[in-house]
C-alpha positions as CSV (number, residue, x, y, z in Angstrom):
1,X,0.0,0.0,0.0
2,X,1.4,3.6,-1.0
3,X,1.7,6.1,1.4
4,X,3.0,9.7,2.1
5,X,4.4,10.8,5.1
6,X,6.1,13.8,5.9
7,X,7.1,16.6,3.5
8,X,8.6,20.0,3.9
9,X,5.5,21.6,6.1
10,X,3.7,22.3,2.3
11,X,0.3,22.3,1.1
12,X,-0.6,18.9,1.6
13,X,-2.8,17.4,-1.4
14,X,-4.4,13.9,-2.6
15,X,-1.9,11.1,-4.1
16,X,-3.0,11.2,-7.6
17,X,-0.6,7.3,-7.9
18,X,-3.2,4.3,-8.8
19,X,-2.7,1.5,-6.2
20,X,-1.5,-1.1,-8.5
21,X,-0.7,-4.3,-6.3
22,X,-4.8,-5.4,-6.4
23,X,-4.7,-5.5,-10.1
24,X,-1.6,-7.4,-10.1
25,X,-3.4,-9.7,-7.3
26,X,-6.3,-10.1,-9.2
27,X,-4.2,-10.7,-11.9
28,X,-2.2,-13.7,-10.8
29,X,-5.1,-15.6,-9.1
30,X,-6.6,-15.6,-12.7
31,X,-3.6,-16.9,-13.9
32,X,-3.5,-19.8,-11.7
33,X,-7.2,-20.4,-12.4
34,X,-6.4,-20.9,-16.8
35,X,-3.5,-22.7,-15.6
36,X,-5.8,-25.3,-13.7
37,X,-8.9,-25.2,-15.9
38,X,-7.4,-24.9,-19.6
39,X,-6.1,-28.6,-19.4
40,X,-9.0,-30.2,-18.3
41,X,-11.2,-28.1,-20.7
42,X,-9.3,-29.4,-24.0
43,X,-9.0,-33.3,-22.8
44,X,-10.5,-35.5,-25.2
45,X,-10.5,-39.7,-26.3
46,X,-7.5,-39.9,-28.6
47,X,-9.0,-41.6,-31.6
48,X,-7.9,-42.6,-35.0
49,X,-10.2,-41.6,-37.6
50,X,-10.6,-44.0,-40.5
51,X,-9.1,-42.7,-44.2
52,X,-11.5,-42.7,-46.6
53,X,-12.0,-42.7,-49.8
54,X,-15.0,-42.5,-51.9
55,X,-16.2,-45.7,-53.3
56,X,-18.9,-46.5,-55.5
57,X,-22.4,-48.1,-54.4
58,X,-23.0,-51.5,-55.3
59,X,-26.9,-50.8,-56.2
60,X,-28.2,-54.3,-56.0
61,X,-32.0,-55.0,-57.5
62,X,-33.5,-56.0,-54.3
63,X,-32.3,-53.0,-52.6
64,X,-34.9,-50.0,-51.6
65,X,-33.9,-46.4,-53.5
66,X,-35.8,-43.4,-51.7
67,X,-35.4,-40.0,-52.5
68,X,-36.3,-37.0,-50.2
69,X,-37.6,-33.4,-51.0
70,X,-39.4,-30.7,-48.6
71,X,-41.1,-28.1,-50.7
72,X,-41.1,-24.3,-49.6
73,X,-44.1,-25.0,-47.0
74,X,-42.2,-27.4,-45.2
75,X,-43.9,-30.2,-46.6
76,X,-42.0,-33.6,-47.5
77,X,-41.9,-35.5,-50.0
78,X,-41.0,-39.0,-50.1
79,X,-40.0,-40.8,-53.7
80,X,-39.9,-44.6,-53.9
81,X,-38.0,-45.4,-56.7
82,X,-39.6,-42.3,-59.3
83,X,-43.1,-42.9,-57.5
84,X,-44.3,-40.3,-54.9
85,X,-45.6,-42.3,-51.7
86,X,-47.2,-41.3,-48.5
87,X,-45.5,-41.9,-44.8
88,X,-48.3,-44.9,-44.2
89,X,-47.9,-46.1,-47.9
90,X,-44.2,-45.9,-47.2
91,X,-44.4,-48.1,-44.3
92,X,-46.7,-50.6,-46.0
93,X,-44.7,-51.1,-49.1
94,X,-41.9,-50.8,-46.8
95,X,-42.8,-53.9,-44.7
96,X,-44.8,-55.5,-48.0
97,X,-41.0,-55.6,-49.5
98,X,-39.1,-57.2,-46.6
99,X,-41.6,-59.8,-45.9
100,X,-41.5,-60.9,-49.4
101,X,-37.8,-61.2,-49.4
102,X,-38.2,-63.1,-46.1
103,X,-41.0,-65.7,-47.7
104,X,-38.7,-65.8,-50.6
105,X,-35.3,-66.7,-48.8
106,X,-37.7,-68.4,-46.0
107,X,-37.1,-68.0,-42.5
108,X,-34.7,-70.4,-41.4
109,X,-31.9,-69.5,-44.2
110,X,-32.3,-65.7,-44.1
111,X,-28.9,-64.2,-43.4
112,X,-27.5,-60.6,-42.7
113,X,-26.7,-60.2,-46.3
114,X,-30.1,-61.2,-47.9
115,X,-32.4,-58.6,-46.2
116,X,-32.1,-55.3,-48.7
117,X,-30.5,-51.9,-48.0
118,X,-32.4,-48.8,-48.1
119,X,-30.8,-45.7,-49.9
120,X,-31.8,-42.7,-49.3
121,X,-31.1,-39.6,-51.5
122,X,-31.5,-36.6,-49.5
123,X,-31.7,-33.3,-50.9
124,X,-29.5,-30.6,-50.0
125,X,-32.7,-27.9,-48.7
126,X,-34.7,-30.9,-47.2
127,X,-35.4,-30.0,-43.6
128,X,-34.0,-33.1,-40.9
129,X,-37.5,-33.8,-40.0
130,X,-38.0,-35.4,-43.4
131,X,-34.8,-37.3,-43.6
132,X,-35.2,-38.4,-40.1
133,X,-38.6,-39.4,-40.8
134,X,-37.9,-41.6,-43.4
135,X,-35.2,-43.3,-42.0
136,X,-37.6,-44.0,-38.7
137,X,-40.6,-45.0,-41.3
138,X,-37.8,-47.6,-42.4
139,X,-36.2,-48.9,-39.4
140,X,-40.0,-49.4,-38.2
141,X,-40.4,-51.5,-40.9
142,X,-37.9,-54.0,-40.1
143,X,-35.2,-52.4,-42.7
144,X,-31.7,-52.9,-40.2
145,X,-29.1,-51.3,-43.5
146,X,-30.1,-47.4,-44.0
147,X,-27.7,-45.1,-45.9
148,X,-27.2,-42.2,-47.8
149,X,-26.1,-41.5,-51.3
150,X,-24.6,-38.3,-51.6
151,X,-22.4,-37.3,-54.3
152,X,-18.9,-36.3,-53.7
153,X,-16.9,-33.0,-54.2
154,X,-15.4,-32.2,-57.7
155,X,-11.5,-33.0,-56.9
156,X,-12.0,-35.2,-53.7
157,X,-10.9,-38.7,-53.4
């Protein structure tokens, strides 16, 4: 703390000196505090991501190709194949489709790889609720495979 004391006997006025040592205070205990919290902040799971590249679909007959579209109302639209559908006509054909392939292959030798993927073709402005409800409509169905087509940057491999 600064003080003045004594003088030559003259006109005694205010100290016009800022106090500086409670800044500097201040100052350090924030210091300690980034010190303490800055590690624990930026912590994460060290992971290795997996190096892709972009590889064509295999597009097999059996599988399900959906295509997705909201219009400016915020309606969607749901495409199977070129045909607009409905969300229950989607899950009927849906579950109409893998119950065939099921009486087809017949229960006891149906394996992972005979029940059909869905693909879904999303457009760019569709709003999540229709993607996401598309994808639910499917799962419902029985459908376990659900991806996406996109189609991938000019120049990136």
């Amino acid at each position: 703390m600064a003080m003045s004391v004594g003088g030559d006997g003259a006109e005694e006025k205010p100290m016009s000196d800022i106090n500086t040592t409670p800044l500097v205070d201040v100052m350090l205990v924030l210091l300690i505090i980034f010190l303490i919290a800055i590690p624990v902040a930026i912590q994460s799971v060290e992971l290795e991501l997996p190096k892709v590249a972009f590889e064509p679909t295999e597009t097999k007959p059996e599988n399900v190709l959906l295509a997705v579209r909201g219009d400016a109302s915020g309606n969607c639209r749901v495409f199977w194949q070129m045909t607009p559908i409905t969300s229950a006509e989607l899950l009927k054909r849906a579950s109409d489709n893998l119950q065939a392939v099921v009486d087809r292959v017949g229960k006891a030798n149906l394996k992972p790889d005979d029940i059909p993927e869905v693909h879904i073709r999303g457009d760019a402005n569709a709003p999540y609720k229709c993607i996401g409800g598309v994808v639910y409509t499917m799962q419902s169905a029985g459908f376990v495979k659900v991806g996406f087509i996109s189609q991938p940057q000019l120049g990136a491999q």
